[in-house]
N, C-alpha and C positions, 0 to 999 in steps of 0.2 A: 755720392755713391760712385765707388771706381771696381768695374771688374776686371777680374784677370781671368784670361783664358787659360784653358790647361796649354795649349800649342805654346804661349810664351813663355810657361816656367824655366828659369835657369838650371840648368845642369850643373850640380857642385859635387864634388867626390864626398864618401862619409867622412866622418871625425877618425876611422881607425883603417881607414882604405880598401875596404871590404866591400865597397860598392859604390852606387852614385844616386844621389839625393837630386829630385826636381825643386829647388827654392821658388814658392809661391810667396812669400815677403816674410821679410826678418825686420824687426823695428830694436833699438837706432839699426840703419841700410848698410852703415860703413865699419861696423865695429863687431869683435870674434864674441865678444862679450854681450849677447843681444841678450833685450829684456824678453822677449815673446820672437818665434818663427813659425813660420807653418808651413810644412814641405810635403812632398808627395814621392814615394820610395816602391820599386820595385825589389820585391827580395825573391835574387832566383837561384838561393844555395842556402844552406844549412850555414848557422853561425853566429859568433859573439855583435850584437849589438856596440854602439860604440857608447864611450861612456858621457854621461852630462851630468856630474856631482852640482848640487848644489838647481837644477833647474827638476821641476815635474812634467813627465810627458803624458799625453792620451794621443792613442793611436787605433785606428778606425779603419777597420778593412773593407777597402773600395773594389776589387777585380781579384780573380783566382779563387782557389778555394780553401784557402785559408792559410792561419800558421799556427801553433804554440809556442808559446813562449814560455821559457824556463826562468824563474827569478832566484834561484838557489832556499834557501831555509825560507823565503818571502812567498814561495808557493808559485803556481803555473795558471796561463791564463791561454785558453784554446777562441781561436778565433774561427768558425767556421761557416758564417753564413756573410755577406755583404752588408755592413751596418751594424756588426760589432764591435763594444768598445773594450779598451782596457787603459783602463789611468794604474800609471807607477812611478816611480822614483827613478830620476834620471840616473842617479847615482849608482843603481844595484846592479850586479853583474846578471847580463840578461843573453841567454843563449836562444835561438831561434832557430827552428823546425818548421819545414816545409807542408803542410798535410799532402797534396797532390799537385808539384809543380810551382811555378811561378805565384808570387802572390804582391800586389798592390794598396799599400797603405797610407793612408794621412796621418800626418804626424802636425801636432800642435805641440811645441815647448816651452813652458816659462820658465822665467825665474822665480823661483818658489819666494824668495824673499821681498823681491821688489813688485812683481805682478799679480793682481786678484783677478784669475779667469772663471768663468763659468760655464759647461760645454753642454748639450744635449742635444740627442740625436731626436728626429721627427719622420715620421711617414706625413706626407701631404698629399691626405686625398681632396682636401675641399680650400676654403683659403683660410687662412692664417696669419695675425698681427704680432709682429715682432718689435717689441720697447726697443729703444738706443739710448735713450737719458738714462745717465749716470754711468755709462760705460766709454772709454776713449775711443774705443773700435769694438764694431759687432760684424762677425764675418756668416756669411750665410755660403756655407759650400753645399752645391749640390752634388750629392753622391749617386743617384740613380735618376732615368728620368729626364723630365724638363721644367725647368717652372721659371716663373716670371715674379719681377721684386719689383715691387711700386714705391717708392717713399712720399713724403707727404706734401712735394713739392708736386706729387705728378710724372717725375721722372719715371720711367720704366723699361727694366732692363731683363731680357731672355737669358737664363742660364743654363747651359748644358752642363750631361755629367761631367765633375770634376774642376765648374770654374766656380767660381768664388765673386763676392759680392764685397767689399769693403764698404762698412757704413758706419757715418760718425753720430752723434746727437743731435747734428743739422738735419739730417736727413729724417728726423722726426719717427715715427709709427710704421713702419715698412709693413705694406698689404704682401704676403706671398701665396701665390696660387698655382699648382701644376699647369703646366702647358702641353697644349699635343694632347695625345690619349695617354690614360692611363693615369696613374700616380706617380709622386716624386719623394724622393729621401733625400734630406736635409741633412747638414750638421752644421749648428747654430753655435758659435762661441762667441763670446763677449769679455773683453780683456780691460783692465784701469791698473793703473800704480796702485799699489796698497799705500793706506795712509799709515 
């Protein structure tokens, strides 16, 4: 299990220079061509999304109060609460709308050809067992909250909002349990090479 904290995400500009994207890991690390990334983006203006032909995005709003998003003849998807999703086509021209102010997103990309991902988001009020066999990476982002990821070695790691968990098939049966008071929101995605 390796966490990333939000404070270390890299600062990268977007794909169309319309903004700057936080890189919490892009796999292959060295190449424009990546199979899977997962970034964290403040959008604090009105504006065309940049384009990813050929990869599928879901993006997940973590802080502010939301956006819409325009997808032309493919229809619109309003995000207005913290813990809403929207999967679409990297490819489609996507214009975005402020609802009030600044608004904060995860963003997960693949490549729709090469990569089989699976996302769902979770409320964590009590604990919770997370499979890792059969997936290359299972990333556990905490979006609100705090919680704690156990794996089946005993390892166990505290995650504040917005850091992330990278975990492989070693890492066996991951226990998660909010921490602190209160409940925790999760977003659970699990990535492999399509055969």
């Amino acid at each position: 299990m390796i966490v990333l904290r939000e404070s270390g995400y890299a600062a990268v500009p977007w794909k169309n220079g319309g903004g700057i994207t936080r890189e919490i890991h892009r796999a292959p690390a060295d190449t424009a061509a990546f199979d899977w990334r997962l970034s964290l983006a403040t959008i604090d203006r009105a504006g065309p999304f940049s384009s990813f032909d050929g990869y599928e995005r879901t993006l997940v709003l973590v802080r502010g109060a939301g956006v819409e998003l325009d997808f032309g003849l493919h229809g619109l998807a309003r995000l207005s609460t913290v813990g809403q999703m929207a999967c679409f086509d990297g490819g489609w021209e996507t214009e975005c709308t402020l609802l009030d102010g600044p608004a904060t997103d995860l963003n997960l990309i693949v490549a729709k050809e090469r990569i089989h991902a699976h996302v769902r988001l979770t409320g964590l009020a009590t604990a919770e067992v997370i499979q890792t066999s059969g997936w290359t990476e299972t990333l556990v982002c905490c979006l609100s909250g705090s919680v704690q990821v156990e794996n089946a070695a005993g390892n166990l790691e505290t995650l504040s909002a917005i850091d992330v968990a990278r975990c492989s098939p070693t890492d066996g049966l991951l226990r998660c349990r909010p921490h602190a008071s209160g409940p925790a929101a999760l977003l659970i995605a699990a990535v492999r090479p399509r055969e």
